[in-house]
mmCIF file of the N, C-alpha and C atoms, coordinates in Angstrom:
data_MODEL
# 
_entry.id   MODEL 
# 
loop_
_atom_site.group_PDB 
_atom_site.id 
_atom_site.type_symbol 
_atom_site.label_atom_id 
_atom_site.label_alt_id 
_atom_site.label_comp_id 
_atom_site.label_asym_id 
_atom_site.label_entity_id 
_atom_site.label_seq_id 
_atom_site.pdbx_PDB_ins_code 
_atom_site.Cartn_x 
_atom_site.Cartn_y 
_atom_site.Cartn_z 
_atom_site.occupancy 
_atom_site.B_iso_or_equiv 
_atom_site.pdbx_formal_charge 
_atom_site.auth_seq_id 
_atom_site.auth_comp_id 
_atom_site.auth_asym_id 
_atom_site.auth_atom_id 
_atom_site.pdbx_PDB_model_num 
ATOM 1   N N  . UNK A 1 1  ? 107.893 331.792 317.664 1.00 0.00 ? 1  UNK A N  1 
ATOM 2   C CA . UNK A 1 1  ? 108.973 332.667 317.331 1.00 0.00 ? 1  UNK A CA 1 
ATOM 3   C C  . UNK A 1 1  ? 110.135 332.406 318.282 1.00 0.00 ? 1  UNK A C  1 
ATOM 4   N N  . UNK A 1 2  ? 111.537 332.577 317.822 1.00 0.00 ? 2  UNK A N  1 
ATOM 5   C CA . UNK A 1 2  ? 112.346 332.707 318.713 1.00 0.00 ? 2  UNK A CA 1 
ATOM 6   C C  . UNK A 1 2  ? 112.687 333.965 319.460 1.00 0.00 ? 2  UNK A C  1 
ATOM 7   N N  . UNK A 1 3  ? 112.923 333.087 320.816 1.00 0.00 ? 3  UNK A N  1 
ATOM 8   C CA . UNK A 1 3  ? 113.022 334.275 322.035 1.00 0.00 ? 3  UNK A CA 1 
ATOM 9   C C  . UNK A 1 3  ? 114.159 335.139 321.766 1.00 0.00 ? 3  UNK A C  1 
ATOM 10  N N  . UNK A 1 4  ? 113.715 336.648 321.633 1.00 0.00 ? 4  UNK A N  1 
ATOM 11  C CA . UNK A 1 4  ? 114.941 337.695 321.807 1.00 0.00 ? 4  UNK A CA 1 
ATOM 12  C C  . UNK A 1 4  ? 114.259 338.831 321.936 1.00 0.00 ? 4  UNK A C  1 
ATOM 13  N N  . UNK A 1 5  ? 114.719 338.630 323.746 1.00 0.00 ? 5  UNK A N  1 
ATOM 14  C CA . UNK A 1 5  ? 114.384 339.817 324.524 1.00 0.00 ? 5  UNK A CA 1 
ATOM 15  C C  . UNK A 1 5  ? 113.965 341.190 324.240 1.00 0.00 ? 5  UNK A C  1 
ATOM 16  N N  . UNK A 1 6  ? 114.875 341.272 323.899 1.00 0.00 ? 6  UNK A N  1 
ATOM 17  C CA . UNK A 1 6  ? 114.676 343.347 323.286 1.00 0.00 ? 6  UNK A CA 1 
ATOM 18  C C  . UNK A 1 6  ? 113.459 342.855 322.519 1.00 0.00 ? 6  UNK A C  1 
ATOM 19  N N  . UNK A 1 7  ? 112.955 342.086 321.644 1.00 0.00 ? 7  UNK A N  1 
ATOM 20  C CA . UNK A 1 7  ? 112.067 342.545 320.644 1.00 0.00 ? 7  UNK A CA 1 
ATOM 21  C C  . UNK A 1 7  ? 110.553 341.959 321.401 1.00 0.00 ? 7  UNK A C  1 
ATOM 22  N N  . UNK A 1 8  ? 110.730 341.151 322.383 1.00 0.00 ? 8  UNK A N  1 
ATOM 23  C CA . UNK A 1 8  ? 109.904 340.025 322.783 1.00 0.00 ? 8  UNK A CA 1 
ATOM 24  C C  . UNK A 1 8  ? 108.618 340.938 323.212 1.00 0.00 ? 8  UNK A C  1 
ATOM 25  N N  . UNK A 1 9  ? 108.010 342.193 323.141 1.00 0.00 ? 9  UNK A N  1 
ATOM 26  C CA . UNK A 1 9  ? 107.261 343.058 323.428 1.00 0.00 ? 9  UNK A CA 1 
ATOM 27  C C  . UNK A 1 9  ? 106.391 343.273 322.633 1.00 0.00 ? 9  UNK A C  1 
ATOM 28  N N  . UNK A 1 10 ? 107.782 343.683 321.521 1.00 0.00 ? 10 UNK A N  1 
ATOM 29  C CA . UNK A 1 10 ? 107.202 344.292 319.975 1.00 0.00 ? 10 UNK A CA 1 
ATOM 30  C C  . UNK A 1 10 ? 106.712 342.781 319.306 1.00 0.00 ? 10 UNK A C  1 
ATOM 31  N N  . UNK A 1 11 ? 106.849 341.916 319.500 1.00 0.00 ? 11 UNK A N  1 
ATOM 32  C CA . UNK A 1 11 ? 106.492 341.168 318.609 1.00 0.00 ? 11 UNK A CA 1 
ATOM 33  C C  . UNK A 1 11 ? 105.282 340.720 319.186 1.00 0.00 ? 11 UNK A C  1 
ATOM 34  N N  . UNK A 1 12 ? 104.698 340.855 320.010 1.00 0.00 ? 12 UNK A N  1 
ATOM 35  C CA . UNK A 1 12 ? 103.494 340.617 320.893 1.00 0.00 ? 12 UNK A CA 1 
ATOM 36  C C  . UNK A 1 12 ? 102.600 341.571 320.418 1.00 0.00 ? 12 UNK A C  1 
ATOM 37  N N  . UNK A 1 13 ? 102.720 342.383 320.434 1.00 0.00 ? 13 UNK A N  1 
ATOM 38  C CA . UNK A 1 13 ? 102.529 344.077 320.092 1.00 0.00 ? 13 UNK A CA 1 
ATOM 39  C C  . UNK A 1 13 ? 101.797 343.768 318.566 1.00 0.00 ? 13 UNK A C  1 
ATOM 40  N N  . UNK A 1 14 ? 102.642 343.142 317.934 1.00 0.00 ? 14 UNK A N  1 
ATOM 41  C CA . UNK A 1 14 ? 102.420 343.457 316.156 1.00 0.00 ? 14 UNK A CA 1 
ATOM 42  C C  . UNK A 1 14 ? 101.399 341.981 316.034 1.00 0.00 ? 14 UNK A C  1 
ATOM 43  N N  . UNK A 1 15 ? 101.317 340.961 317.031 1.00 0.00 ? 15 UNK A N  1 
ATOM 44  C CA . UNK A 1 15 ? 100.294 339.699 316.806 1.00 0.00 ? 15 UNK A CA 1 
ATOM 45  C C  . UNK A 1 15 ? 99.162  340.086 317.306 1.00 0.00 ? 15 UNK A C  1 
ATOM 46  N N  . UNK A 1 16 ? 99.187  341.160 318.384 1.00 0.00 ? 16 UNK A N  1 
ATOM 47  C CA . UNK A 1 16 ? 97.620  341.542 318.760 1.00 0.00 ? 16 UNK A CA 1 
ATOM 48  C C  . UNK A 1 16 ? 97.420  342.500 318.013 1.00 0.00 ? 16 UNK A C  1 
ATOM 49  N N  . UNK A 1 17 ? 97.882  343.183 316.720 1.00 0.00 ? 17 UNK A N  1 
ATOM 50  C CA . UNK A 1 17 ? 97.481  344.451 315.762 1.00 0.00 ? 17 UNK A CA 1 
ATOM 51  C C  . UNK A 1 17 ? 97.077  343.664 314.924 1.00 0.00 ? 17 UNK A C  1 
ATOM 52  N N  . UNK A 1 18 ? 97.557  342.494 314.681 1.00 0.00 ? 18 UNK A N  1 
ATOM 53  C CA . UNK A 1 18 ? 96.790  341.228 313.458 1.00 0.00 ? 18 UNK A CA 1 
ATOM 54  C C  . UNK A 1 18 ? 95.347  341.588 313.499 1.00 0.00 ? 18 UNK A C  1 
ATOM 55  N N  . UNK A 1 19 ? 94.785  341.577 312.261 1.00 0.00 ? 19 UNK A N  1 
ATOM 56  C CA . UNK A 1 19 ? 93.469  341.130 312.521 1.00 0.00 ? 19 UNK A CA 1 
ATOM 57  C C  . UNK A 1 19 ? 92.995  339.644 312.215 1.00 0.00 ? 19 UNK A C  1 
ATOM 58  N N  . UNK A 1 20 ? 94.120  339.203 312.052 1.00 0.00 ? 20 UNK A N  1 
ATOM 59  C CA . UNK A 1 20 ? 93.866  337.416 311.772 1.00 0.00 ? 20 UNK A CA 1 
ATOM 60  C C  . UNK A 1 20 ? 93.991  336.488 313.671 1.00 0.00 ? 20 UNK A C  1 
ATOM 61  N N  . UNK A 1 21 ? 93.845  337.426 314.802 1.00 0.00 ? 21 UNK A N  1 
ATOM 62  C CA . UNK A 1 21 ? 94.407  336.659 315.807 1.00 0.00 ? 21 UNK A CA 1 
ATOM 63  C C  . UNK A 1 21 ? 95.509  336.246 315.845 1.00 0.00 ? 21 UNK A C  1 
ATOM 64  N N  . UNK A 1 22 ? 96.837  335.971 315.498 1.00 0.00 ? 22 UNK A N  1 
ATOM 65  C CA . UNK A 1 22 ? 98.015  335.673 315.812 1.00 0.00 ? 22 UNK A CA 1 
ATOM 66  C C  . UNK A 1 22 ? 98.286  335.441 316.975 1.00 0.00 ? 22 UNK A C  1 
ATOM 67  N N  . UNK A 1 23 ? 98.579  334.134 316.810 1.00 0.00 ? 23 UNK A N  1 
ATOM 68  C CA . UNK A 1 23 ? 99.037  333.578 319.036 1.00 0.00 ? 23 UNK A CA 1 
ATOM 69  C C  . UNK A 1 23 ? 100.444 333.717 318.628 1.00 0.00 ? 23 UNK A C  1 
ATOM 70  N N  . UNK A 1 24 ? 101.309 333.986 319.254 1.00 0.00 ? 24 UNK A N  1 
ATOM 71  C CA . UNK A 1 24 ? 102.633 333.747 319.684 1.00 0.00 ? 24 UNK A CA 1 
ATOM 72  C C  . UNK A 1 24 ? 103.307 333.111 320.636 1.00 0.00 ? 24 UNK A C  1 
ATOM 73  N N  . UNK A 1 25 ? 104.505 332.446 320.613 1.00 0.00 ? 25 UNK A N  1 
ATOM 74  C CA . UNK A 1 25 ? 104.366 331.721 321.647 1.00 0.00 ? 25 UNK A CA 1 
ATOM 75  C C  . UNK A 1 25 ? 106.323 332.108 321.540 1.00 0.00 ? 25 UNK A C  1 
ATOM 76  N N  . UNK A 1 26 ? 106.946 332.394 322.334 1.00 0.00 ? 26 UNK A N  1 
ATOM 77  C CA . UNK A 1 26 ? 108.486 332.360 322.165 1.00 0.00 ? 26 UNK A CA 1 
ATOM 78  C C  . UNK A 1 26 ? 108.814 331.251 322.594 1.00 0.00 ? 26 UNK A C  1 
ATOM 79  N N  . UNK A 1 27 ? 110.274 330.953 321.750 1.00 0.00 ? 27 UNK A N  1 
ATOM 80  C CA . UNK A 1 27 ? 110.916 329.371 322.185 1.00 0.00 ? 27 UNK A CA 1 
ATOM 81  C C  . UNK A 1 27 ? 112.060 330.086 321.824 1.00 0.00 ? 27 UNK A C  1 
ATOM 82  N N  . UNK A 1 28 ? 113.103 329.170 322.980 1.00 0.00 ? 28 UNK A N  1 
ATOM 83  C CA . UNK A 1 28 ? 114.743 329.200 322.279 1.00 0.00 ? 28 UNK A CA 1 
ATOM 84  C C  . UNK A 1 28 ? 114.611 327.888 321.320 1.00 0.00 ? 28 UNK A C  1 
ATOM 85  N N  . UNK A 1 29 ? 116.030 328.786 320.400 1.00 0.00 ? 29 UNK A N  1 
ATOM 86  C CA . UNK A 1 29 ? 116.008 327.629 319.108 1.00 0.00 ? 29 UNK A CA 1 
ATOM 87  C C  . UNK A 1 29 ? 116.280 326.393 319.523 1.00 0.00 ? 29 UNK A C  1 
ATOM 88  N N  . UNK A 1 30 ? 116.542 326.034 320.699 1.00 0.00 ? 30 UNK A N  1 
ATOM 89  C CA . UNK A 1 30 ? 117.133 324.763 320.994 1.00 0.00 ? 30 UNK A CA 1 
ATOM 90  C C  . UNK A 1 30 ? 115.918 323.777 321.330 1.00 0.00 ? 30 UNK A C  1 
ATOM 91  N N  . UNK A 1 31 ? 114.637 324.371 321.898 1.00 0.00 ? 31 UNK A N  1 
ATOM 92  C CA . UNK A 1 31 ? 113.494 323.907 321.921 1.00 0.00 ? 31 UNK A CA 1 
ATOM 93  C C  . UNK A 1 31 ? 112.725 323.785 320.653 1.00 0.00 ? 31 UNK A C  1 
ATOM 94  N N  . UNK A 1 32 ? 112.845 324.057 319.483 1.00 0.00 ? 32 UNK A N  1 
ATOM 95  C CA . UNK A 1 32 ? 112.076 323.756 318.689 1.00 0.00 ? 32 UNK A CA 1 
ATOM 96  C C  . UNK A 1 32 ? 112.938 324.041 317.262 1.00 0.00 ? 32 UNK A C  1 
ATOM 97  N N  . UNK A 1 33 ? 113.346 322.759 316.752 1.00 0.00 ? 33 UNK A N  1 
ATOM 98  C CA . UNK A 1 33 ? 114.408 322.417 315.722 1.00 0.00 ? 33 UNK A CA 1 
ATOM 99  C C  . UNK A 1 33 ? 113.981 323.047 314.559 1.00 0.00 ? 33 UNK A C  1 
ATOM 100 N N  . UNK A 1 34 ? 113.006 323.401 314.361 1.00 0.00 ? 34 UNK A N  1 
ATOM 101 C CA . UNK A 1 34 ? 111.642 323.889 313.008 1.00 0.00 ? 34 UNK A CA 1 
ATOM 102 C C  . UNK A 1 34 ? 112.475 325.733 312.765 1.00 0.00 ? 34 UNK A C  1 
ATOM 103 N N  . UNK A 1 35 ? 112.765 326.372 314.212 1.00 0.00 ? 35 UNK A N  1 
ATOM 104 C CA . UNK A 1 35 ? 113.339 327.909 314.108 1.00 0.00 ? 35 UNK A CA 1 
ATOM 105 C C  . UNK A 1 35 ? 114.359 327.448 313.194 1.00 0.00 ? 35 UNK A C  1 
ATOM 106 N N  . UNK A 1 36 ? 115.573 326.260 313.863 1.00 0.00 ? 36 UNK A N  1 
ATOM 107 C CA . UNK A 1 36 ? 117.143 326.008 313.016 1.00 0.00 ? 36 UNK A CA 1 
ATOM 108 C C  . UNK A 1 36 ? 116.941 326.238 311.218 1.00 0.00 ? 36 UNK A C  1 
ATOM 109 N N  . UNK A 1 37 ? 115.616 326.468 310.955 1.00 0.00 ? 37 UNK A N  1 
ATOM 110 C CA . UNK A 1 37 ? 115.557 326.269 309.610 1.00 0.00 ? 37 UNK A CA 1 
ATOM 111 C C  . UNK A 1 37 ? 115.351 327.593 308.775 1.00 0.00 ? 37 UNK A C  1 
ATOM 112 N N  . UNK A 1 38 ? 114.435 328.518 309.262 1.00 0.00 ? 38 UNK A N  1 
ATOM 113 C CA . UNK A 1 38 ? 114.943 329.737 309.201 1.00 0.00 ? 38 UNK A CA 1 
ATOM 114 C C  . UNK A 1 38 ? 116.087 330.460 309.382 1.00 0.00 ? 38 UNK A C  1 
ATOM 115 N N  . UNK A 1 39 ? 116.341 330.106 310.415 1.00 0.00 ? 39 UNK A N  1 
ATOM 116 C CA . UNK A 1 39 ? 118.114 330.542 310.538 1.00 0.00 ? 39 UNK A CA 1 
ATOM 117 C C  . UNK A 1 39 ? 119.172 330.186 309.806 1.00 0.00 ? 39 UNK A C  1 
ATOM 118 N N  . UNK A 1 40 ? 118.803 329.626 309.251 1.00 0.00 ? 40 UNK A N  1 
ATOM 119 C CA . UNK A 1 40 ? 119.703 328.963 308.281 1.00 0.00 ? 40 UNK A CA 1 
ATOM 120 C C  . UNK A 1 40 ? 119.304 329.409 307.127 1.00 0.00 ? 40 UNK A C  1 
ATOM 121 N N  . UNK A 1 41 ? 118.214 329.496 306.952 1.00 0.00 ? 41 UNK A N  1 
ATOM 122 C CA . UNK A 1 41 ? 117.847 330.431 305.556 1.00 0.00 ? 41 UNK A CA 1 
ATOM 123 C C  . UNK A 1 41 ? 117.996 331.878 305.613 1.00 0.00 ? 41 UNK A C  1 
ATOM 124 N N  . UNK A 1 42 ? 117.485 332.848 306.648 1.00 0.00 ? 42 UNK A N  1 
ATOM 125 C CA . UNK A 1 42 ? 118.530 333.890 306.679 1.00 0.00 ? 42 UNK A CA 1 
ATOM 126 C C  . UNK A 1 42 ? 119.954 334.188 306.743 1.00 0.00 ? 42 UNK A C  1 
ATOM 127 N N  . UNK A 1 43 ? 120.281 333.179 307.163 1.00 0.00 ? 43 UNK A N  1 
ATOM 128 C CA . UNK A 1 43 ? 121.917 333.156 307.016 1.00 0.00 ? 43 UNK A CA 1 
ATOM 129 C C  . UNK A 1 43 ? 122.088 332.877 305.240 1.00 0.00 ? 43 UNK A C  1 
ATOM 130 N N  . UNK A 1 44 ? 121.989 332.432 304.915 1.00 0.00 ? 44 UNK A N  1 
ATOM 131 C CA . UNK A 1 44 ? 122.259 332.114 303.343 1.00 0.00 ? 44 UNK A CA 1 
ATOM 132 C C  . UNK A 1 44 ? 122.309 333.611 302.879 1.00 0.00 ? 44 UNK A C  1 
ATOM 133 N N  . UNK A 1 45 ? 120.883 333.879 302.954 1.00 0.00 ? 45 UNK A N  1 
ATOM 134 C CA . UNK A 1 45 ? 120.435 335.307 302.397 1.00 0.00 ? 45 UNK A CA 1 
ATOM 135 C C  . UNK A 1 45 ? 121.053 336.329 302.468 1.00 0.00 ? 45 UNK A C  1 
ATOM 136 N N  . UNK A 1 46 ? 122.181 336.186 303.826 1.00 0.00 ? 46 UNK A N  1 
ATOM 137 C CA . UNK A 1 46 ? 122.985 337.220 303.747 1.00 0.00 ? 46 UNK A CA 1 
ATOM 138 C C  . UNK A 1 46 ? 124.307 336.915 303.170 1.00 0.00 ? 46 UNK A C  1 
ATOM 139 N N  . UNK A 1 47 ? 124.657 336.074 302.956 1.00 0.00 ? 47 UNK A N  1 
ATOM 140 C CA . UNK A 1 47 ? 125.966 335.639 302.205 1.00 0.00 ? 47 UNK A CA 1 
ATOM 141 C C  . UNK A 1 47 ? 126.162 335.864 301.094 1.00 0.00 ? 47 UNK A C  1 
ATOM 142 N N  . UNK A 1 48 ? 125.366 336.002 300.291 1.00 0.00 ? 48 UNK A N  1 
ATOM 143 C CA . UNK A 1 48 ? 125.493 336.176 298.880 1.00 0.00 ? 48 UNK A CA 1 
ATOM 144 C C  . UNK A 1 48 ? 124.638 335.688 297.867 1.00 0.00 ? 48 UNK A C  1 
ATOM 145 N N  . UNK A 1 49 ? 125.030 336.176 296.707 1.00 0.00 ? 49 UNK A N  1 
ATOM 146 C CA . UNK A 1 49 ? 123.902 335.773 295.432 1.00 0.00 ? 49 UNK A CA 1 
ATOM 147 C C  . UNK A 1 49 ? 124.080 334.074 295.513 1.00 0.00 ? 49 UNK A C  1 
ATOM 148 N N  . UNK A 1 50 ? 125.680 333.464 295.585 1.00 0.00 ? 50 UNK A N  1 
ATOM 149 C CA . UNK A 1 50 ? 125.433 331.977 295.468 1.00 0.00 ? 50 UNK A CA 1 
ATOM 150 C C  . UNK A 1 50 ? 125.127 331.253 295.966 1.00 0.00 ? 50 UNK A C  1 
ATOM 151 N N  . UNK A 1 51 ? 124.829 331.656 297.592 1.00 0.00 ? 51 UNK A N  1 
ATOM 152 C CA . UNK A 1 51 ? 123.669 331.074 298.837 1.00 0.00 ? 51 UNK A CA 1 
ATOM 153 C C  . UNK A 1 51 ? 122.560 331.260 298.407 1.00 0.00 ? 51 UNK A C  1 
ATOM 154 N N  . UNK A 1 52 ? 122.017 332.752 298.143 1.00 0.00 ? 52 UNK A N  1 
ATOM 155 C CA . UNK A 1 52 ? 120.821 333.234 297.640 1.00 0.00 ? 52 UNK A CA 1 
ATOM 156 C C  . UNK A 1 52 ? 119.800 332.093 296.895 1.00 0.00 ? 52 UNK A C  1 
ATOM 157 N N  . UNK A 1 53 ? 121.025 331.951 295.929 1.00 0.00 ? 53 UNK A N  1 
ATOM 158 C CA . UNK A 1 53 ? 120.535 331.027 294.859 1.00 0.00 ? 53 UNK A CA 1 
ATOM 159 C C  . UNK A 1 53 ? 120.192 329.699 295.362 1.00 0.00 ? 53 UNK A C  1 
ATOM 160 N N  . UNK A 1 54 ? 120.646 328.893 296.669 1.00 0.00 ? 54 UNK A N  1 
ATOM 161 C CA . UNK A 1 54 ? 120.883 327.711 297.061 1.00 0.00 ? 54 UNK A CA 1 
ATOM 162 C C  . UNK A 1 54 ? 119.278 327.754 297.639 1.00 0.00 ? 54 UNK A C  1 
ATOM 163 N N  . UNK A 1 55 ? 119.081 328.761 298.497 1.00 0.00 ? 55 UNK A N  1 
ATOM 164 C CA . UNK A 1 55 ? 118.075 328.638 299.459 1.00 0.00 ? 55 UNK A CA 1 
ATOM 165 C C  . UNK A 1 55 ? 116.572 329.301 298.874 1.00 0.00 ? 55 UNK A C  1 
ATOM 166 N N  . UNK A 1 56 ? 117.062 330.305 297.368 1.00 0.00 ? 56 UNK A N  1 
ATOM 167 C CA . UNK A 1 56 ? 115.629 330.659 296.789 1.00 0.00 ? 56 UNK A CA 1 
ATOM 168 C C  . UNK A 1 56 ? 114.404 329.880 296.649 1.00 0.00 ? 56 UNK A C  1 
ATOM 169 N N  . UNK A 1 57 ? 114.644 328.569 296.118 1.00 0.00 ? 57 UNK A N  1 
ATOM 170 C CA . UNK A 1 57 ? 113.698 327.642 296.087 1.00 0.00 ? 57 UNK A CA 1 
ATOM 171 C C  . UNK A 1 57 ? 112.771 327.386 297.285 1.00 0.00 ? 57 UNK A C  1 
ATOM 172 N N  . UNK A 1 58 ? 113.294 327.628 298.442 1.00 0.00 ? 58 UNK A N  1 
ATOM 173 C CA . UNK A 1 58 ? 112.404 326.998 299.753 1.00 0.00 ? 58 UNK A CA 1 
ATOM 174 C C  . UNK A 1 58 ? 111.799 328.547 300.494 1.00 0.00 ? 58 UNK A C  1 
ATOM 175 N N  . UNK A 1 59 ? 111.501 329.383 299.719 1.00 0.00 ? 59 UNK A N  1 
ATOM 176 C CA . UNK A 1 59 ? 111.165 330.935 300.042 1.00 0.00 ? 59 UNK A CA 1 
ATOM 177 C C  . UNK A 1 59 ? 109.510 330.954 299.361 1.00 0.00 ? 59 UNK A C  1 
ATOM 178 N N  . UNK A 1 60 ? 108.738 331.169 299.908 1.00 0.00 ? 60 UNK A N  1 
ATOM 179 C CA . UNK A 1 60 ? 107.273 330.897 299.098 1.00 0.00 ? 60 UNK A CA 1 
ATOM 180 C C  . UNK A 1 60 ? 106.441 332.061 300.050 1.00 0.00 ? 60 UNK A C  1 
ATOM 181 N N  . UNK A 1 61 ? 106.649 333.198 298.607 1.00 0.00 ? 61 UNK A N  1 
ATOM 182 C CA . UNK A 1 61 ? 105.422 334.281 299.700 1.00 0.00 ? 61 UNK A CA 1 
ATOM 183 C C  . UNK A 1 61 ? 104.213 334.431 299.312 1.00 0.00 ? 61 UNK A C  1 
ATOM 184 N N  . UNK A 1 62 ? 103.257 333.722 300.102 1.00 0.00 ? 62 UNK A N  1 
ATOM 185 C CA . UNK A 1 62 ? 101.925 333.909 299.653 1.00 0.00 ? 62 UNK A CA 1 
ATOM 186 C C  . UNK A 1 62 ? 101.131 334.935 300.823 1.00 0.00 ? 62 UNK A C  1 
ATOM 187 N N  . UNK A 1 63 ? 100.988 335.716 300.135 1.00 0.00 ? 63 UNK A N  1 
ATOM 188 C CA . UNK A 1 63 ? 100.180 337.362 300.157 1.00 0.00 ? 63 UNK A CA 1 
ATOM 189 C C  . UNK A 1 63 ? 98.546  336.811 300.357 1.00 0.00 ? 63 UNK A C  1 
ATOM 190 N N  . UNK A 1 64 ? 98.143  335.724 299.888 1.00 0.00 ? 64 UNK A N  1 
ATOM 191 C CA . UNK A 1 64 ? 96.948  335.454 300.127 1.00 0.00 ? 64 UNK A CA 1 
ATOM 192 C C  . UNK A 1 64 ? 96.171  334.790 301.912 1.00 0.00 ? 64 UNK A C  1 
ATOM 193 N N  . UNK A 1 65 ? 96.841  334.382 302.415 1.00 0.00 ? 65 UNK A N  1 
ATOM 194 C CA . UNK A 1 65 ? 96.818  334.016 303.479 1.00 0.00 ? 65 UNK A CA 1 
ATOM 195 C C  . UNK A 1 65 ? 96.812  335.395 304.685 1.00 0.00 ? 65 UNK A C  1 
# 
C-alpha cells in the first residue's frame, strides 16, 4: 500500500481484522511503479463518465477471493 501517514494505523488495523492474514507492507509511490497505476485509475474515476469509461475495462471485482 502506499504510505499516508494519518491512515498508516488504520490500515494495519483493518489487515489484522482480515481473516485471510493480510501482510501489509507501506511504500512511497516512487518505490514501487505498480501504486502509479492505481492512481491513475482513481484519478480517471473522478473526472468523469468519459475517463470512467476509458479506465472501466481494467476494474475487475472479484468477491470470490
Amino acid at each position: 500500500m502506499e504510505t499516508d501517514e494519518p491512515y498508516r494505523q488504520l490500515d494495519l488495523a483493518v489487515a489484522a481484522s482480515e481473516s485471510r492474514g493480510l501482510e501489509v507492507t507501506h511504500l512511497h509511490a516512487a518505490d514501487e511503479p505498480l501504486l502509479w497505476a492505481s492512481d491513475a485509475i482513481a484519478w480517471c474515476l473522478q473526472r468523469g463518465a468519459a475517463w470512467e469509461a476509458r479506465v472501466r475495462p481494467m476494474i475487475v471485482l472479484d468477491h470470490a477471493v
